[in-house]
Backbone bond lengths (Angstrom), bond angles and torsions (degrees), N, CA, C in turn:
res aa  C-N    CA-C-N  psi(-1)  N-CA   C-N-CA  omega(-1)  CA-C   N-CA-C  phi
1 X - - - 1.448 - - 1.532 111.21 -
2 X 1.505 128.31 -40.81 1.242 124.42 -173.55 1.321 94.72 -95.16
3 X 1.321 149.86 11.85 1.703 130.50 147.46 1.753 102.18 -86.27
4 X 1.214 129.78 6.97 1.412 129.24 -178.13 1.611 97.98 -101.19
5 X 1.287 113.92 -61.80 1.193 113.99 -170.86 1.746 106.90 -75.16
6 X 1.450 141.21 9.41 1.144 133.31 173.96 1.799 89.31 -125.35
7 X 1.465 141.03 15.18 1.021 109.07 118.36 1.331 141.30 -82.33
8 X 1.602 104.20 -26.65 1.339 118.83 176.99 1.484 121.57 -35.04
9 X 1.677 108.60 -44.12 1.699 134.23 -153.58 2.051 79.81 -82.88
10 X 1.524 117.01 -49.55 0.944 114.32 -157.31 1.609 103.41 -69.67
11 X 1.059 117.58 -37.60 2.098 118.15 173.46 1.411 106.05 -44.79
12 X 1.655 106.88 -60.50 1.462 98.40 -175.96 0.757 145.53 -109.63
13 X 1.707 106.58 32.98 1.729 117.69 154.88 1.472 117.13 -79.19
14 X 1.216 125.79 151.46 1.638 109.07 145.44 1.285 140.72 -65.13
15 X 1.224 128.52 -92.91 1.564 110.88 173.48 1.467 89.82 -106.06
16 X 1.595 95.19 160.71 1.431 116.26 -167.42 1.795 101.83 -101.75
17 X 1.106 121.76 149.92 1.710 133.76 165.83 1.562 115.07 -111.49
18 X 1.192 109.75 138.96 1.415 94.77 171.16 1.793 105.66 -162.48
19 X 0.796 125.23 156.02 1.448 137.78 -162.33 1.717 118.55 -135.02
20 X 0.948 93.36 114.73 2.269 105.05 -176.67 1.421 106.10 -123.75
21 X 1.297 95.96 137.84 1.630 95.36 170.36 1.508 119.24 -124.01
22 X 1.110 114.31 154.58 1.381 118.57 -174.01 1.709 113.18 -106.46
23 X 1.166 100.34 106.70 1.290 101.51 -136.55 1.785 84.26 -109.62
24 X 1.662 105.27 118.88 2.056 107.19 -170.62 1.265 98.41 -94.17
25 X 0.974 148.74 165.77 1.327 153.16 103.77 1.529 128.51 -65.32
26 X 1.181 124.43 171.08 1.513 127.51 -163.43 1.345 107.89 -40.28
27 X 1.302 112.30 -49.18 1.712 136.39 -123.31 2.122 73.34 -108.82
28 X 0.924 125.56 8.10 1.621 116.72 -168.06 1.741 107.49 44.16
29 X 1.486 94.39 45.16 2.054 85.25 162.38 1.592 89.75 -100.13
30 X 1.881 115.29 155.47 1.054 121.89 130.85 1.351 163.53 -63.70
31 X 1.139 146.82 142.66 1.628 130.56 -157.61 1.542 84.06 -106.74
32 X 1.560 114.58 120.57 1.751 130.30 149.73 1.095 107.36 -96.85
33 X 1.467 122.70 166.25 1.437 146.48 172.22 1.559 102.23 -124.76
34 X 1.209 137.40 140.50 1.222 147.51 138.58 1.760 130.13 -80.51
35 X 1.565 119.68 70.49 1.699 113.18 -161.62 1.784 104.63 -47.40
36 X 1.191 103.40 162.43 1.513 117.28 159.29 1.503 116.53 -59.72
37 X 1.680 112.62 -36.87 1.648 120.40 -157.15 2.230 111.20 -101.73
38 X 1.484 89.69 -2.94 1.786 85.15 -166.36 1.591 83.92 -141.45
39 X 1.585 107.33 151.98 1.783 102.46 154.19 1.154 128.57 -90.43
40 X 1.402 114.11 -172.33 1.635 111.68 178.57 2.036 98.40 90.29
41 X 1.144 94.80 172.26 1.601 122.66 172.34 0.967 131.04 -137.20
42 X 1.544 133.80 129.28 1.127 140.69 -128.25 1.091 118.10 -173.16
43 X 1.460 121.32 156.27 1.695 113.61 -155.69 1.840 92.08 -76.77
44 X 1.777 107.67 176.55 1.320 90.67 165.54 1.931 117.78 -90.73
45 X 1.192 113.36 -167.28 0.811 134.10 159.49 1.536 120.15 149.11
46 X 1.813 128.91 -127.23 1.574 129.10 -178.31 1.594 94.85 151.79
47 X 1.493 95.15 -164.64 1.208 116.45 -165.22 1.391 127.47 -84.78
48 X 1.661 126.89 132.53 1.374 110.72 -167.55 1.528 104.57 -78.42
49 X 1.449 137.07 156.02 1.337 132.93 -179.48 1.504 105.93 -108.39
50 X 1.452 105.01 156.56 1.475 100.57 161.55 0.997 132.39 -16.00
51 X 1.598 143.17 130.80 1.421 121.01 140.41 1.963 88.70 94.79
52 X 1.374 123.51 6.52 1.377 124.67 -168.29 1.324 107.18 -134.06
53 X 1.402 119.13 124.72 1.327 133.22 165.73 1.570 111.59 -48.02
54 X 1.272 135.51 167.00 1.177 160.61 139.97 2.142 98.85 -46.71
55 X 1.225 103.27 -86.43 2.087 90.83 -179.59 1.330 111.47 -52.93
56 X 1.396 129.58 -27.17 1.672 136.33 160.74 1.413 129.22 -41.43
57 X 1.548 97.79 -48.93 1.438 112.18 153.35 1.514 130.58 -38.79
58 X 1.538 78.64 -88.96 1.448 117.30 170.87 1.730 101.61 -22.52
59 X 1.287 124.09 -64.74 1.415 125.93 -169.94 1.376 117.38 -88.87
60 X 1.836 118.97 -13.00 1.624 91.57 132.99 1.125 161.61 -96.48
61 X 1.479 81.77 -13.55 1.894 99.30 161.54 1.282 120.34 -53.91
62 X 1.508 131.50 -53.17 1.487 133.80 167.54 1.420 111.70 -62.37
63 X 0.903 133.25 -22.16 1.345 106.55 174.02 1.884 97.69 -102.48
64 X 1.803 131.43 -21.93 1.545 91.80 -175.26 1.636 98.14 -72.79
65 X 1.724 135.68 -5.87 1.647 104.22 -147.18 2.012 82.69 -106.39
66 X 1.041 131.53 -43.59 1.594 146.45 -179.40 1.325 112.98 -94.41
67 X 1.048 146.06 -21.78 1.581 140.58 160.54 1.085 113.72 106.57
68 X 1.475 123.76 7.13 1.679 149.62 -140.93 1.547 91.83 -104.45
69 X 1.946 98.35 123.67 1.831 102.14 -175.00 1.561 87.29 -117.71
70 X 1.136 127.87 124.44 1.547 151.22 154.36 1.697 94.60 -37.65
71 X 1.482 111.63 131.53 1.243 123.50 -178.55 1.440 129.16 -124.73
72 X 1.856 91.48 -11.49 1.643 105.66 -160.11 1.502 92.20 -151.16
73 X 1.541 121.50 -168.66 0.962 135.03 157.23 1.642 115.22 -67.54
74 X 1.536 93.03 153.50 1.985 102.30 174.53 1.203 117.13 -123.06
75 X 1.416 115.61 134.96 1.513 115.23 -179.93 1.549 106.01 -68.64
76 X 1.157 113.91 159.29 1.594 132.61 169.48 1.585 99.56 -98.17
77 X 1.745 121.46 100.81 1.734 114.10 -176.14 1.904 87.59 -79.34
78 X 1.118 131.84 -42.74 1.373 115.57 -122.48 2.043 108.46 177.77
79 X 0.960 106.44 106.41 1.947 101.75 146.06 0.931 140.49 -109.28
80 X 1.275 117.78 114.29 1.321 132.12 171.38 1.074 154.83 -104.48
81 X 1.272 142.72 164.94 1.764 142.89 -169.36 1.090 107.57 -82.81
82 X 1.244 139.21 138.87 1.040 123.81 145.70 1.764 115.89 -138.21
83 X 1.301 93.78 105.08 1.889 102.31 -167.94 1.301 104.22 -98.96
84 X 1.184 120.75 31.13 1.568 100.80 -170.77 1.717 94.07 -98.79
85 X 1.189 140.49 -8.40 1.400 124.23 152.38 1.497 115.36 -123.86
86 X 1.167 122.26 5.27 1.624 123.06 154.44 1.433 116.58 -147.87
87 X 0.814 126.85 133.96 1.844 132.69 176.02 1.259 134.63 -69.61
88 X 1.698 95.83 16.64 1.956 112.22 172.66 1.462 103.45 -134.30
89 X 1.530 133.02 -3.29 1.016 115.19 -145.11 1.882 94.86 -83.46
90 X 1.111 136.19 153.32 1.391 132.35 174.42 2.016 103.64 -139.06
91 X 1.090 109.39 153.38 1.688 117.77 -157.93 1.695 101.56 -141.30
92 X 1.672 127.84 99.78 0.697 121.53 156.45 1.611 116.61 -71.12
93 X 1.450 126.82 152.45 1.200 145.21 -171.16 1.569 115.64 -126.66
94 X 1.112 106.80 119.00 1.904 115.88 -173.36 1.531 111.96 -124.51
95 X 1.186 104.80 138.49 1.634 107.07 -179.01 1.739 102.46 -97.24
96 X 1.232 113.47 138.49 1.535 125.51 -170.97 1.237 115.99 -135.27
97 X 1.369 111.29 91.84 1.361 134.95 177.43 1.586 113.43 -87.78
98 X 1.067 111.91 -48.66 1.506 105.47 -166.07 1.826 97.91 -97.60
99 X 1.542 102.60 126.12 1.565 89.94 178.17 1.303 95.27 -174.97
100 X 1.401 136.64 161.70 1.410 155.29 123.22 1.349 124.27 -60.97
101 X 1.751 110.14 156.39 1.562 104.18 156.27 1.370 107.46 -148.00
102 X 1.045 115.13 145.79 1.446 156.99 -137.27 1.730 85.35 -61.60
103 X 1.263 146.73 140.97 1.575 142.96 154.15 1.659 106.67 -69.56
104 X 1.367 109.40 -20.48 1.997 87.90 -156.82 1.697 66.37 -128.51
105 X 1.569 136.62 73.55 1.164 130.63 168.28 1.655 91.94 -94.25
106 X 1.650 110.18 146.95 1.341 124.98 163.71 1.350 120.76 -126.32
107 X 1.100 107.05 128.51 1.509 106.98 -174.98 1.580 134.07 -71.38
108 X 1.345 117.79 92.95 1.368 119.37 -169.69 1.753 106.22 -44.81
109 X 1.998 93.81 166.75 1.560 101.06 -158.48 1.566 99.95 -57.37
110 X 1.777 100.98 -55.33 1.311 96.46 -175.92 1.539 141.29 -25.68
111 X 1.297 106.36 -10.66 1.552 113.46 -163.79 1.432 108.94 -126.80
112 X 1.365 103.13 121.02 1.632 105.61 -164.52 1.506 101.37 -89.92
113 X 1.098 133.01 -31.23 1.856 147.92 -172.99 1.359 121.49 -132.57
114 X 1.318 129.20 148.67 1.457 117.65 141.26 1.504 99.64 -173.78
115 X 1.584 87.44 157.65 2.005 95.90 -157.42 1.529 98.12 -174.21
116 X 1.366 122.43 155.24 1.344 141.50 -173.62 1.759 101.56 -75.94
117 X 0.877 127.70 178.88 1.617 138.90 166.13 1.060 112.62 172.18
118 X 0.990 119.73 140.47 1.956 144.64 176.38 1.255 105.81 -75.93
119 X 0.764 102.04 154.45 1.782 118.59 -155.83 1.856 86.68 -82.76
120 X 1.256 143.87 -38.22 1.248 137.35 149.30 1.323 144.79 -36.15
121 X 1.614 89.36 -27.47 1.933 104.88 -171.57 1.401 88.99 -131.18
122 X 1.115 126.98 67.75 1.203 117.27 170.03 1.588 115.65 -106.94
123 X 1.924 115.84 133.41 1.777 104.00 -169.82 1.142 112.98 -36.50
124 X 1.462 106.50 161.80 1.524 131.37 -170.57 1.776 101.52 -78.53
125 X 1.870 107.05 -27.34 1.400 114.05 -170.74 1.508 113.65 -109.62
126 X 1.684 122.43 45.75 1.092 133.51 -168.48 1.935 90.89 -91.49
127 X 1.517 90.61 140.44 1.346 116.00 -169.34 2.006 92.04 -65.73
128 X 1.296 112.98 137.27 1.032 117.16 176.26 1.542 150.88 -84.75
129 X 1.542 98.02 -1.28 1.534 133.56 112.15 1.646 135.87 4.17
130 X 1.675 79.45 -98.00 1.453 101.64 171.40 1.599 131.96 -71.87
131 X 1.414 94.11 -21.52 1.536 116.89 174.44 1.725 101.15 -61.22
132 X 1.309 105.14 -49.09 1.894 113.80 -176.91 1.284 110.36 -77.14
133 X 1.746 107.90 -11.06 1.955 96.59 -174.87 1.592 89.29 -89.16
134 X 1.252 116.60 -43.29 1.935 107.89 -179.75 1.599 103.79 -49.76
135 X 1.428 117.24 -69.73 1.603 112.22 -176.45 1.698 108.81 -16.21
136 X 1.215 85.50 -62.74 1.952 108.45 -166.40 1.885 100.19 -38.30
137 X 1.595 105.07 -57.26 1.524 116.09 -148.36 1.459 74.48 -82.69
138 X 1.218 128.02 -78.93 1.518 124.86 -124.21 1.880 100.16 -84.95
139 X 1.742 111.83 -34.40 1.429 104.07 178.33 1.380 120.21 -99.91
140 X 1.416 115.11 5.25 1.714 107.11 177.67 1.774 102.24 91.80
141 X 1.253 105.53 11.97 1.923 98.26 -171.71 1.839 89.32 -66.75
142 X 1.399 90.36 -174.89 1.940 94.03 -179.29 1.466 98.41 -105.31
143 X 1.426 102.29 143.27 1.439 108.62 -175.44 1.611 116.71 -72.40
144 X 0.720 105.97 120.73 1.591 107.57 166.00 1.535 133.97 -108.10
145 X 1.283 99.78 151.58 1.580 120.56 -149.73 1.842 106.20 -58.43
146 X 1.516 109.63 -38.76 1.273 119.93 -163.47 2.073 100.74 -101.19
147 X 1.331 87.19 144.22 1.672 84.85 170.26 1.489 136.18 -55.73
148 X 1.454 102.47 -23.68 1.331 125.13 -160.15 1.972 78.40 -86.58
C-alpha cells in the first residue's frame, strides 16, 4: 500500500526536491540508511516541502530517519537528476561533518538499517548513486550531473 500511495504522490507532483547528506564521522566512515520500501543503501535524507529550504530539509530529514543534529555549517557537494523512477525528481547532496546524535535516538519504521562504514567495507548492496557521490567526494572522480 505505501509503494502505491508514494507513487501516486509522485504522478501528481511536478518536479520533485530532495536533500541527502553525507554524513562523516571522525574516523571518515559514512552514515547509510537501508529504507523498508527500495533496496540498496544510501545516505539519509527525503523530500524538501513547501515553504522549506534545501539545509531545512536536509536537517530534518537527518535527524527524523538517524537521530543526527546539524552542528555546523554544510557543504553543497552536488545536484542532481535522478530519472530513473520519475523524470523531475532532482537531489541536492551535502557533506556533514559537524554534527551530533541523539543518545535515546529510535529508529523510525521507515528505516530498515543504518550504520557507519569505511569507505573500504562498504555493503555489497550500496545504491549506485551514492556509490558515485563517495567516488566523487572522497576519490577526486568527476562529478556528474545525473544520480545514476
Amino acid at each position: 500500500m505505501l509503494a502505491v500511495l508514494r507513487r501516486y504522490w509522485r504522478v501528481q507532483r511536478g518536479m520533485t526536491l530532495g536533500a541527502q547528506g553525507v554524513v562523516i564521522d571522525a574516523d571518515d566512515r559514512v552514515l547509510l540508511i537501508k529504507h523498508t520500501y527500495r533496496p540498496g543503501w544510501c545516505f539519509p535524507g527525503g523530500g524538501v516541502e513547501a515553504g522549506e529550504s534545501f539545509k531545512d530539509a536536509l536537517t530534518r530529514e537527518v535527524h527524523e530517519e538517524v537521530g543526527v543534529t546539524l552542528t555546523g555549517p554544510v557543504t553543497l557537494h552536488g545536484i542532481f537528476t535522478n530519472f530513473a523512477a520519475v523524470k523531475r525528481d532532482h537531489i541536492a547532496v551535502f557533506l556533514v561533518r559537524d554534527w551530533t546524535r541523539d543518545g535515546e535516538y529510535h529508529r523510525p519504521r521507515e528505516i530498515a538499517e543504518s550504520g557507519f562504514f569505511a569507505l573500504d567495507a562498504l555493503p555489497a548492496d550500496i545504491d549506485g548513486g551514492t556509490a558515485n557521490r563517495l567516488r566523487e567526494i572522497f576519490d577526486g572522480a568527476p562529478v556528474m550531473a545525473s544520480w545514476t
